[in-house]
C-alpha positions as CSV (number, residue, x, y, z in Angstrom):
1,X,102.4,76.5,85.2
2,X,103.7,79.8,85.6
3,X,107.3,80.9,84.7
4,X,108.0,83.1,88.2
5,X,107.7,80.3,90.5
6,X,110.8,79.9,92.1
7,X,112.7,76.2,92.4
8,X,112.9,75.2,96.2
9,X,115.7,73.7,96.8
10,X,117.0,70.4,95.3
11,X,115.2,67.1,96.2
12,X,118.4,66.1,97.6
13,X,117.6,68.5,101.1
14,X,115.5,66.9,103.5
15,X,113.9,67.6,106.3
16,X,112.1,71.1,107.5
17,X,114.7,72.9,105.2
18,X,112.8,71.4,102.3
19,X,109.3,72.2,103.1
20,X,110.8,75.6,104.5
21,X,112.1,76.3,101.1
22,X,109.0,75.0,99.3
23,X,106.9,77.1,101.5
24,X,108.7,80.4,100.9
25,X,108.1,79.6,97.2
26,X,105.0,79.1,97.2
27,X,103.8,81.7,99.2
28,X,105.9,84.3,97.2
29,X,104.0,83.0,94.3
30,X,100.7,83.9,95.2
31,X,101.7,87.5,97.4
32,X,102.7,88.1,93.9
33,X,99.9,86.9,92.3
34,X,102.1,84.6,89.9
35,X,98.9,82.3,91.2
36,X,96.0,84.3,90.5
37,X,93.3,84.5,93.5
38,X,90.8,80.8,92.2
39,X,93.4,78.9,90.7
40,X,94.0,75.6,91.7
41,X,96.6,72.5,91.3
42,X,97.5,69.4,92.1
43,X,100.0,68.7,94.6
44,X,101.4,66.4,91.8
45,X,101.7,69.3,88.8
46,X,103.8,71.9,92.0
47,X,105.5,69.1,92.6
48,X,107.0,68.8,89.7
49,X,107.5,72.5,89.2
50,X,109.4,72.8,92.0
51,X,111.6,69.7,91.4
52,X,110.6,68.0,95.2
53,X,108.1,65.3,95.9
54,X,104.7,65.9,97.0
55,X,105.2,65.4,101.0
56,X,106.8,69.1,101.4
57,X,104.3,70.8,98.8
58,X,101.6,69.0,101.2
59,X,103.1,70.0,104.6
60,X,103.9,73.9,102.9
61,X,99.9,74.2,101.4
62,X,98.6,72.8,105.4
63,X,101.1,76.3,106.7
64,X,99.4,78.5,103.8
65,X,96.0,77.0,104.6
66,X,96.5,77.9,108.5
67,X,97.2,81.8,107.3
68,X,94.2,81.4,105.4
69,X,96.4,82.1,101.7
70,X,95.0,78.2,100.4
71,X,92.7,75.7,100.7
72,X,93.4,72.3,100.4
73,X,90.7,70.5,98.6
74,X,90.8,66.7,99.3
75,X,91.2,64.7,95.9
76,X,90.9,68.2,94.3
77,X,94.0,69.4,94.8
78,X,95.3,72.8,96.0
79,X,92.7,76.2,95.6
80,X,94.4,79.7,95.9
81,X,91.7,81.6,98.1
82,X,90.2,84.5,96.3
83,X,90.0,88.2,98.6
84,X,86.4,90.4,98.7
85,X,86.5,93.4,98.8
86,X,85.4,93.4,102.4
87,X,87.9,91.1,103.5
88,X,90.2,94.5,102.3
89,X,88.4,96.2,104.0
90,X,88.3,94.2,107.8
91,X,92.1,94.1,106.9
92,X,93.3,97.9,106.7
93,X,91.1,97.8,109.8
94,X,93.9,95.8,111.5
95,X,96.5,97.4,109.5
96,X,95.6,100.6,110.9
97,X,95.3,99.9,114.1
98,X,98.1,97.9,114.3
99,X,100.7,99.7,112.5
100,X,99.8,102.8,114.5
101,X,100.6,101.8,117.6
102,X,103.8,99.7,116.3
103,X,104.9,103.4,114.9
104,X,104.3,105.1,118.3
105,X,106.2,102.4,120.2
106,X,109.2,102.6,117.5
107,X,109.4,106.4,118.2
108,X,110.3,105.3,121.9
109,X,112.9,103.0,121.1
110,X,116.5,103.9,122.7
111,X,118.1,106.5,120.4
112,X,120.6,104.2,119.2
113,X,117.8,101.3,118.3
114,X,115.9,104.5,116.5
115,X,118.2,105.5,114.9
116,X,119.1,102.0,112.9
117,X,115.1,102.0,112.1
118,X,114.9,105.3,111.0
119,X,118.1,104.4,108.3
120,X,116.7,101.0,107.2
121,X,113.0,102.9,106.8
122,X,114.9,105.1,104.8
123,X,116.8,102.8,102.5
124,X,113.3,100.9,102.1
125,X,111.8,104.2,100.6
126,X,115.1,104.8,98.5
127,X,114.7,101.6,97.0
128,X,110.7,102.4,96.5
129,X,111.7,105.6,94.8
130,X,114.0,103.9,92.5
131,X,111.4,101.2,91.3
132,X,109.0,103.9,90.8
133,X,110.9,106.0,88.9
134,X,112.3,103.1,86.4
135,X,108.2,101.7,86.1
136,X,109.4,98.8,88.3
137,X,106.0,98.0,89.8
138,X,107.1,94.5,91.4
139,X,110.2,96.2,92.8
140,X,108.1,99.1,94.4
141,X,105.5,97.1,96.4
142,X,108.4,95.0,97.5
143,X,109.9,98.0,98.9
144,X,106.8,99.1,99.9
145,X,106.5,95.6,101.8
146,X,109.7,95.6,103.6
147,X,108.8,99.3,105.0
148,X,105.8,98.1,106.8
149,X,107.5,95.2,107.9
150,X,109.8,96.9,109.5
151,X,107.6,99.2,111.1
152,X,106.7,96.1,113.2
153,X,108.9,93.7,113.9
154,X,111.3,96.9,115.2
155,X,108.6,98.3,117.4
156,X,109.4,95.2,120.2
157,X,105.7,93.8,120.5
158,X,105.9,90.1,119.1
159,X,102.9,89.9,118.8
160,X,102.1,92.7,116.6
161,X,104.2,90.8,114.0
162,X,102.3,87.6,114.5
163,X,99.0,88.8,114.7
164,X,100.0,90.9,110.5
165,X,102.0,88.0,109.0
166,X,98.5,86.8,107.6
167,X,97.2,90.1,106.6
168,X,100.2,91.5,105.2
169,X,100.4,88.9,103.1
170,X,96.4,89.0,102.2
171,X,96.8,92.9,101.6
172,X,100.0,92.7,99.7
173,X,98.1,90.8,96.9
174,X,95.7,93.0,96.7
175,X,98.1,96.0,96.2
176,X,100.5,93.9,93.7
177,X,97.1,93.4,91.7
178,X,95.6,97.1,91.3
179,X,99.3,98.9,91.1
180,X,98.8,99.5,87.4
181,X,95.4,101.7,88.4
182,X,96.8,103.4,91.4
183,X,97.4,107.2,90.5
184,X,99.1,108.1,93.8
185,X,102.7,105.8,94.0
186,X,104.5,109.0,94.8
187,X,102.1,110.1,97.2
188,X,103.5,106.4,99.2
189,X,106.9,107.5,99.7
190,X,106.6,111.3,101.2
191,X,104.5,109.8,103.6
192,X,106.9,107.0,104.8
193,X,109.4,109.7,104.5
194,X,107.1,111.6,106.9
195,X,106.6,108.7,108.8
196,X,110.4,107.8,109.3
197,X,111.4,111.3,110.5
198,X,109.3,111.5,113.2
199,X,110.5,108.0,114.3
200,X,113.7,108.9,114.0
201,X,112.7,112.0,116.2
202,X,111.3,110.5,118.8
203,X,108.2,112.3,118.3
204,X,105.6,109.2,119.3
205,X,102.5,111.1,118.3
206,X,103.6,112.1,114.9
207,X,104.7,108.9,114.4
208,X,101.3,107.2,115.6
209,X,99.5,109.8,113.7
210,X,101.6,109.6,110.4
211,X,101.5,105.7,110.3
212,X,97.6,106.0,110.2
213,X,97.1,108.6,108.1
214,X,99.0,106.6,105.9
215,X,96.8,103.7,105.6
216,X,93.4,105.5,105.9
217,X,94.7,107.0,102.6
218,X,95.9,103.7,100.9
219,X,92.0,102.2,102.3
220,X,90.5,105.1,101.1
221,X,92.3,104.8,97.5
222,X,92.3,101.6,97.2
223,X,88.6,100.4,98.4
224,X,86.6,103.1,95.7
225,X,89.4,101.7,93.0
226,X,88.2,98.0,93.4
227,X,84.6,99.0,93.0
228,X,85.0,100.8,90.4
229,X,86.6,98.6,88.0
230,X,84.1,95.7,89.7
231,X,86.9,93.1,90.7
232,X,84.5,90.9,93.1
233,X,87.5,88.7,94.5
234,X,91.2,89.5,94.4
């Protein structure tokens, strides 16, 4: 079993806390790929890894299986679903439409409510400046990760936020697994630093167009990368 996988809490905890915590475990596991796209287990064998009893590893894999990151295979155990390429590719579709508009809606936030964004978008692309420049790829596309997320829970449309908790996650594996190949890292933070200044300027068509741009170019990149190397599932 893999070393990274995080202890939920102890079995002492009962209740939704428990499966909570298993959940959040589990699901940090495979956004980081610590559970590569095809592998599988038995509820038994994470069980025991995370030091609970099978009930909340069954309850968290049914929440993973409804955002599509498992499927739960009956007598089989538990399957980590495998990415193709044009899954990626239906998914920067969303994440580009999407994220657009939340980035034109956070430019016309009150100035005070802009303002906070604009300084927590900016302390997320410190922090991914950091990791990049000490080879900390994990650190860097958690960064990277918090940016985005930011970019729409802030923007006040709810469901924007529902509607990218399943893709995020979907596309956030993908980019944990090809950050190795990926020449352009410090291409990523000008861009959010682009993309933060015209939120914080309350300049909504900059913002729209900047948070766009942004992921045609990470689609772009990433899309030719896959094919290249010939990665048929991620």
């Amino acid at each position: 079993m893999p070393d990274r996988l995080k202890r939920a809490e102890p079995a002492a905890e009962r209740g939704s806390s428990l499966v909570d915590s298993t959940y959040a475990a589990l699901k940090e596991a495979i956004r980081d790929s610590v559970f590569a796209p095809g592998y599988q287990a038995s509820a038994a064998e994470l069980a025991l890894r995370l030091g609970v009893s099978r009930t909340p590893v069954h309850e968290a894999a049914l929440r993973l299986q409804e955002e599509g990151l498992v499927r739960i295979l009956p007598k089989r155990g538990i399957l980590i679903c495998a990415l193709a390429p044009d899954d990626l590719r239906e998914i920067y579709e969303v994440l580009i439409a999407i994220e657009a508009s939340a980035a034109e809606l956070d430019a016309q936030l009150p100035p005070p409510e802009r303002t906070r964004l604009a300084d927590d978008l900016a302390q997320a692309t410190d922090a991914m400046a950091t990791a990049l420049a000490a080879a900390d790829l994990a650190g860097w596309g958690h960064a990277d990760a918090a940016f985005h997320r930011l970019i729409v829970e802030r923007c006040g449309n709810s469901r924007f936020t529902r509607i990218l908790q399943t893709v995020n996650d979907q596309s956030h594996r993908a980019r944990m697994l090809t950050l190795r190949l990926r020449p352009h890292l410090p291409v990523s933070v000008a861009e959010h630093r682009a993309l933060l200044d015209a939120i914080r300027a309350g300049d909504a068509e900059a913002a729209r167009e900047a948070a766009r741009l942004h992921r045609v170019r990470a689609r772009d990149e990433l899309l030719p990368l896959i094919a290249s190397i010939g990665l048929r599932h991620l």
